[in-house]
LOLO-561114 format. One record per atom (N, C-alpha, C): y, z, x; residue in three letters. Coordinates in steps of 0.05 Angstrom, whole numbers, padded with zeros to 5 digits, always signed. Layout:
N
YZXALA...
END
This chain:
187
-00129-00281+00641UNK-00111-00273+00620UNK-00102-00298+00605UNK-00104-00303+00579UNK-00095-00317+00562UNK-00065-00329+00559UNK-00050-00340+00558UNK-00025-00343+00557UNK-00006-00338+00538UNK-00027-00331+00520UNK-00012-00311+00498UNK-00015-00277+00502UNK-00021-00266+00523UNK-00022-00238+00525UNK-00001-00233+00549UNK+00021-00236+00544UNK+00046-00224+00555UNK+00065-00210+00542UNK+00088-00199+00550UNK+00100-00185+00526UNK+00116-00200+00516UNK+00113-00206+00491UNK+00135-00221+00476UNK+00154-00207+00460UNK+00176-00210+00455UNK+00194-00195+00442UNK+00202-00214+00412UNK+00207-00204+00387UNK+00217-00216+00368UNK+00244-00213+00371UNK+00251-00194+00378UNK+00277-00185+00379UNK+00293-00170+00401UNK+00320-00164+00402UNK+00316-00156+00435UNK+00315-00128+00443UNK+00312-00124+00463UNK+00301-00094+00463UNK+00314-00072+00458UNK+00303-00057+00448UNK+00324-00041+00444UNK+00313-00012+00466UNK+00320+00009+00473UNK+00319+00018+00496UNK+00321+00048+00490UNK+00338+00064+00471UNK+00335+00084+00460UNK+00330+00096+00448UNK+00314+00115+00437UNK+00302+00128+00408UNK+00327+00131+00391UNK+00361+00142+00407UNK+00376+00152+00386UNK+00382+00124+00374UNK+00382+00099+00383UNK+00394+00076+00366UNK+00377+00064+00342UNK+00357+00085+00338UNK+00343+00069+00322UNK+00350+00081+00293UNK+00341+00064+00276UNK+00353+00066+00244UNK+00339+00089+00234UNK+00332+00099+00208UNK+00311+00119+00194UNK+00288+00109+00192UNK+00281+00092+00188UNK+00259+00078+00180UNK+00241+00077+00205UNK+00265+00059+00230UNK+00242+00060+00260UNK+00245+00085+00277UNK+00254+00104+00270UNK+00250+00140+00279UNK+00239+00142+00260UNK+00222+00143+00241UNK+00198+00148+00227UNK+00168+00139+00239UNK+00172+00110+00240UNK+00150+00092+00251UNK+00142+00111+00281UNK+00170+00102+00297UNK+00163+00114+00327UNK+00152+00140+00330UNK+00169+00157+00308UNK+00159+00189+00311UNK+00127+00195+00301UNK+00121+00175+00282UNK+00093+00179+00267UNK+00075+00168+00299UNK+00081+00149+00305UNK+00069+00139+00322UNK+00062+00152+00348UNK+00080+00166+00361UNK+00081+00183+00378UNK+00063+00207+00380UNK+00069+00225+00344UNK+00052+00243+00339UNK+00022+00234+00341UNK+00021+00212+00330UNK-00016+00205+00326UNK-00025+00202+00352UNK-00015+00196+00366UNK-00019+00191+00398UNK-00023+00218+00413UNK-00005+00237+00405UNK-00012+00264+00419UNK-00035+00273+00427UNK-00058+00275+00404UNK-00085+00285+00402UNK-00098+00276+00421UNK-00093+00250+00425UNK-00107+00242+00447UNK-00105+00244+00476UNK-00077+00244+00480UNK-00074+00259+00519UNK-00076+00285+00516UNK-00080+00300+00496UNK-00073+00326+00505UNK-00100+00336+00474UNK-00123+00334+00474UNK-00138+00335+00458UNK-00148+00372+00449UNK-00146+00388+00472UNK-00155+00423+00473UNK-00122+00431+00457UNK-00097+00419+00450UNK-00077+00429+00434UNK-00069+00428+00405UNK-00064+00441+00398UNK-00050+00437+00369UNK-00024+00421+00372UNK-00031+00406+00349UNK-00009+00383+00346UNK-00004+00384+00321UNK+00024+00371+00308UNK+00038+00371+00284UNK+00029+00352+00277UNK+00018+00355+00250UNK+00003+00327+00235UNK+00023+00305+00232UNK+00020+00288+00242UNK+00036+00259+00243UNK+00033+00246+00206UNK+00015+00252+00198UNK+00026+00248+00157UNK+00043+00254+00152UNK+00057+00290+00165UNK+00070+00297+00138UNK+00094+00285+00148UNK+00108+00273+00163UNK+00137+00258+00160UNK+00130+00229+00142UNK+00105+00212+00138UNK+00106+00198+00123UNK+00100+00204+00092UNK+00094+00226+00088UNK+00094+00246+00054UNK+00121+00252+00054UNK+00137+00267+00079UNK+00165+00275+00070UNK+00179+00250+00068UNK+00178+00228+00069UNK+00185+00205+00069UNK+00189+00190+00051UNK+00163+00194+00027UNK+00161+00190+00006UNK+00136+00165+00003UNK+00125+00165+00028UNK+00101+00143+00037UNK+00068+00157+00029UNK+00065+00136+00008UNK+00036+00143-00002UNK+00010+00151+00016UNK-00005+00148+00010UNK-00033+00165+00027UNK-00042+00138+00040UNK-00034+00116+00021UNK-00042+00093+00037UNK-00027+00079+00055UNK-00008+00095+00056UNK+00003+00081+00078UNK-00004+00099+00104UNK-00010+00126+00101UNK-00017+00139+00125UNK-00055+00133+00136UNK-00075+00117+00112UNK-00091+00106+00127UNK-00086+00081+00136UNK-00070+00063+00117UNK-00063+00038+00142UNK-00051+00042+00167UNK-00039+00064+00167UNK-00028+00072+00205UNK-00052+00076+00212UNK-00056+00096+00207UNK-00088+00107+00224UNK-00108+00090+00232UNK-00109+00063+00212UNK-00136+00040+00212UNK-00115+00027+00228UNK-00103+00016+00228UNK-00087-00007+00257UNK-00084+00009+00279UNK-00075+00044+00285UNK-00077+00045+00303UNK-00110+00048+00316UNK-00127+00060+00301UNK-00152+00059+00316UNK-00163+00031+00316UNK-00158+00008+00302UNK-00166-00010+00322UNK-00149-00022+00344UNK-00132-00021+00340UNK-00107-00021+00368UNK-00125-00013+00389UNK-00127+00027+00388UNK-00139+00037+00406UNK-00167+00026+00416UNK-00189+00025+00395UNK-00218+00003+00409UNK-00212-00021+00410UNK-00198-00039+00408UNK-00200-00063+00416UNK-00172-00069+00439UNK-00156-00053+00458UNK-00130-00061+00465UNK-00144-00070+00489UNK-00119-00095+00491UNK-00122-00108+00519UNK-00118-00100+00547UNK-00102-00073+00542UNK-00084-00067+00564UNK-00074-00040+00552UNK-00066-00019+00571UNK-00053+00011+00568UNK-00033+00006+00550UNK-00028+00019+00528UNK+00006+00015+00522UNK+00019+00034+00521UNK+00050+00024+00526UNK+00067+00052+00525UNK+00078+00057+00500UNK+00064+00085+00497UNK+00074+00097+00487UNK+00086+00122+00491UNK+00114+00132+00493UNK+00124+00152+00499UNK+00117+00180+00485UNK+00119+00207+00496UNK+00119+00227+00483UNK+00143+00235+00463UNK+00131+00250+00441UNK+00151+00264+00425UNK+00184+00267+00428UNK+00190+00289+00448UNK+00216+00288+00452UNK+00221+00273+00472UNK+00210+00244+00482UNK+00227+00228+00496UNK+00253+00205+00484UNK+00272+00207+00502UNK+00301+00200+00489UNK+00297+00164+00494UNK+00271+00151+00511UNK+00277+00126+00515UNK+00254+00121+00492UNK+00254+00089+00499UNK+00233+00076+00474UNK+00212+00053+00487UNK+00189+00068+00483UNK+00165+00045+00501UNK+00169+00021+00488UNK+00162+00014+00510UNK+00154-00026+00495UNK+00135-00032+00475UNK+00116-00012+00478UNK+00092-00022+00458UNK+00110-00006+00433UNK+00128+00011+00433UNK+00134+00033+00400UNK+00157+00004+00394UNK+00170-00013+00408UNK+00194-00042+00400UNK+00170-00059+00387UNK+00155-00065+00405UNK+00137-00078+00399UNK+00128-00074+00369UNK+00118-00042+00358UNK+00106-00046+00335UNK+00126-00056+00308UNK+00152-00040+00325UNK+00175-00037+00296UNK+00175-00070+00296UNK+00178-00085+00318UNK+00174-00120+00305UNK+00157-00125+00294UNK+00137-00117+00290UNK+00109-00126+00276UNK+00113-00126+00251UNK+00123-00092+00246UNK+00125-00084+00225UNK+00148-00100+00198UNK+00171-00105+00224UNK+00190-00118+00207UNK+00186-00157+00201UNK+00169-00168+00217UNK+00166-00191+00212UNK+00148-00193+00185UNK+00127-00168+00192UNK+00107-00168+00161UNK+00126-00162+00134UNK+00142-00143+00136UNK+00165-00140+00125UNK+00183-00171+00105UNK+00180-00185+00126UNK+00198-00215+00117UNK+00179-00232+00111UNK+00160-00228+00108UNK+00137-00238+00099UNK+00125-00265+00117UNK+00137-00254+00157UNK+00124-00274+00176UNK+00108-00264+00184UNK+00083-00267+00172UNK+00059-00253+00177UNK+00046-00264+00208UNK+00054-00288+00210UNK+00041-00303+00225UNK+00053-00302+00257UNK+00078-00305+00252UNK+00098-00285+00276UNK+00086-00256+00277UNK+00076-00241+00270UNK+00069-00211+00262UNK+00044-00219+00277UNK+00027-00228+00277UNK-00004-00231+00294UNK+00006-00242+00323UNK+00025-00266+00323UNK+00024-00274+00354UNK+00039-00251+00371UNK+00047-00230+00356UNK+00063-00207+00376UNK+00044-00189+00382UNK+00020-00186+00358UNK+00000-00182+00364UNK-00022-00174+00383UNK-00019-00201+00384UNK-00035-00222+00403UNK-00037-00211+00429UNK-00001-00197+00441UNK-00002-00185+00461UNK-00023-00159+00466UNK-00031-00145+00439UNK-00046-00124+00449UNK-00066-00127+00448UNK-00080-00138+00428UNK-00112-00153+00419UNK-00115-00181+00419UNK-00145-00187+00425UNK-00158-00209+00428UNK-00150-00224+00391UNK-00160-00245+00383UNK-00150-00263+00361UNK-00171-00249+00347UNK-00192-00244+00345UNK-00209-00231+00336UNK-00198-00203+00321UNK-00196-00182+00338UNK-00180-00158+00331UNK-00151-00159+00316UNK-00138-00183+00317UNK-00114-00188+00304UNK-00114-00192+00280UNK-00137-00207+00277UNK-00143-00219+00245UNK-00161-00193+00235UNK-00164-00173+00245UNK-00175-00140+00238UNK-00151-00121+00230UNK-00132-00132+00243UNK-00109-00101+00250UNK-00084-00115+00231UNK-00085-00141+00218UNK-00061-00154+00207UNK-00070-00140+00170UNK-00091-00135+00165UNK-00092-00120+00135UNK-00080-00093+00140UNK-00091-00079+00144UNK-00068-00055+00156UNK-00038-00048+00164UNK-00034-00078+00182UNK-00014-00072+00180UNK+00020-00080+00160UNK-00001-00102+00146UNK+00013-00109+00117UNK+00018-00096+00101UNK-00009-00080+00097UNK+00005-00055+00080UNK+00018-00034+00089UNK+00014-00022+00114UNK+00038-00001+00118UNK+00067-00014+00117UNK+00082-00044+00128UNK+00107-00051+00115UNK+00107-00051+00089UNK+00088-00074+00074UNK+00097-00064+00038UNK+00107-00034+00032UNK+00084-00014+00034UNK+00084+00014+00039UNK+00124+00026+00045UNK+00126+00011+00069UNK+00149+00022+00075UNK+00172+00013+00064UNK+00168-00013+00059UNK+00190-00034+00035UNK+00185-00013+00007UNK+00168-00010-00001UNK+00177+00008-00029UNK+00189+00034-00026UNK+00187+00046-00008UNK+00194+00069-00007UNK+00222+00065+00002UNK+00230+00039+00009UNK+00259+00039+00013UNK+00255+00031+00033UNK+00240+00031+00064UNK+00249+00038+00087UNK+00242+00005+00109UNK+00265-00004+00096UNK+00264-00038+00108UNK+00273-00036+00142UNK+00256-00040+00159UNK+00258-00045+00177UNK+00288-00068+00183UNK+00309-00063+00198UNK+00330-00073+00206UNK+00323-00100+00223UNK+00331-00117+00228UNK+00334-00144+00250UNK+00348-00133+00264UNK+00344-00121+00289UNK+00359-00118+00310UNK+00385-00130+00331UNK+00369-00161+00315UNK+00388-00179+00328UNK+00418-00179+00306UNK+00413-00173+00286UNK+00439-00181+00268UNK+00448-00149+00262UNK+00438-00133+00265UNK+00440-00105+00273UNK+00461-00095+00302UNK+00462-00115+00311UNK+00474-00097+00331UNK+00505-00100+00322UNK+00511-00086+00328UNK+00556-00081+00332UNK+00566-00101+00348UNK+00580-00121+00329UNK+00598-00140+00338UNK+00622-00126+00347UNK+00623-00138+00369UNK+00653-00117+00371UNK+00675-00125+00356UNK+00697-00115+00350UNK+00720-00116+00332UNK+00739-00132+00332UNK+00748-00144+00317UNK+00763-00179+00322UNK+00792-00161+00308UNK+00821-00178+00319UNK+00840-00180+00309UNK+00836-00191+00283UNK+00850-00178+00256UNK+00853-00197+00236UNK+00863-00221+00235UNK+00850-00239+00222UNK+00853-00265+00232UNK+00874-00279+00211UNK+00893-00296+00218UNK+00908-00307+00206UNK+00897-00329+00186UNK+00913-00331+00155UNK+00904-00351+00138UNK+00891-00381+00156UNK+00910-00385+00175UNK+00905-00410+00182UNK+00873-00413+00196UNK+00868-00381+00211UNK+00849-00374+00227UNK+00828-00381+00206UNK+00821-00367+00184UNK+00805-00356+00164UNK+00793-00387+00155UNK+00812-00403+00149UNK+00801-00438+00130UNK+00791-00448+00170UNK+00804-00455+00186UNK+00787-00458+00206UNK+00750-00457+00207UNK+00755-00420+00207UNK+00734-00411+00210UNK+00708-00413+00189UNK+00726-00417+00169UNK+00699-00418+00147UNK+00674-00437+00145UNK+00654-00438+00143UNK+00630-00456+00145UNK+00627-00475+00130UNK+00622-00502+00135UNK+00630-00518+00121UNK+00602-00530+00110UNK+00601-00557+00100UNK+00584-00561+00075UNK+00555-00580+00102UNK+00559-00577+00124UNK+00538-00585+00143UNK+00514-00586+00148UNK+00496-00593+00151UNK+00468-00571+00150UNK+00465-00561+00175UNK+00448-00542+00170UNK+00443-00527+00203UNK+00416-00532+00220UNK+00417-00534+00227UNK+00393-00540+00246UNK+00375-00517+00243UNK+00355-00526+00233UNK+00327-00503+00224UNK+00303-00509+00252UNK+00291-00487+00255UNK+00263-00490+00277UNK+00242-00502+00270UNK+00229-00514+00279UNK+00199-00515+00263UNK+00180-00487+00260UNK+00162-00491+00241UNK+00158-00463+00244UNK+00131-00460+00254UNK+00128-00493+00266UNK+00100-00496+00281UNK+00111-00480+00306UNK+00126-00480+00323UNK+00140-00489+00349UNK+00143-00447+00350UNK+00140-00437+00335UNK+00134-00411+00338UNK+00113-00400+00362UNK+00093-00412+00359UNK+00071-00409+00371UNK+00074-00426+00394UNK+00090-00439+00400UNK+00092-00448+00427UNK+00107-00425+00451UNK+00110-00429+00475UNK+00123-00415+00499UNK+00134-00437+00506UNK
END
């Protein structure tokens, strides 16, 4: 196994279906549906499109799902989880995509393949990264911007802070220490 096929997280996990925004209970729920057909293939299943038509998401965005997930599906490294329909928790591989989705989103495409990376070989990544560019554009027009989880979560609630508190606190003219954005791709 490669040292880039572990689970990496962009962001931190999040663990419930109810905490998730509109946008990633769309993703997860589309995702889930498309998945049905396949463990359970002799049943009728609810077409996983029409929540991205009621959505207001073009036809091309429901073949860029379909083309990333079927190469996901022939080329994956490893089982992924994905949960059923009415389950209340949230697989790793359904966190997993909503980061994908939202780094393509911010236009870190390149962060977006090494998370990748976890499910497909480099080969299959540089296959499944056109697809999945366009289903975020797709979902950025229609409104539906995937959240940062990390700056997303609920700060808990501070006493109002006194004038003196407030000039303290305020950010001053410093610079901040930025990452490299080589050092991404490192562990």
């Amino acid at each position: 196994m490669s040292s880039m096929q572990f689970h990496r997280r962009a962001a931190p996990h999040r663990e419930r279906f109810q905490d998730l925004c509109d946008a990633e209970t769309l993703v997860v729920s589309v995702l889930r549906l498309w998945a049905e057909p396949l463990r359970e293939p002799e049943r009728q299943h609810p077409h996983w499109q029409d929540g991205m038509t009621a959505a207001g998401l073009s036809n091309d965005a429901a073949v860029a799902f379909d083309t990333l997930m079927r190469i996901v599906l022939a080329a994956t490294n490893r089982p992924l989880d994905l949960h059923r329909p009415p389950c209340p928790a949230l697989g790793t591989d359904e966190a997993l995509l909503l980061d994908m989705l939202r780094l393509a989103q911010q236009g870190l495409h390149g962060e977006a393949g090494v998370l990748m990376n976890d499910w497909l070989s480099l080969t299959a990544v540089r296959m499944a990264m056109a697809p999945l560019c366009v289903l975020a554009a797709a979902l950025a027009r229609a409104g539906l911007t995937l959240p940062d989880p990390a700056q997303a979560s609920p700060m808990p609630s501070r006493p109002t802070a006194s004038p003196i508190d407030r000039q303290r606190d305020r950010p001053r003219d410093r610079p901040s220490p930025t990452a490299d954005r080589g050092a991404t791709l490192l562990h």
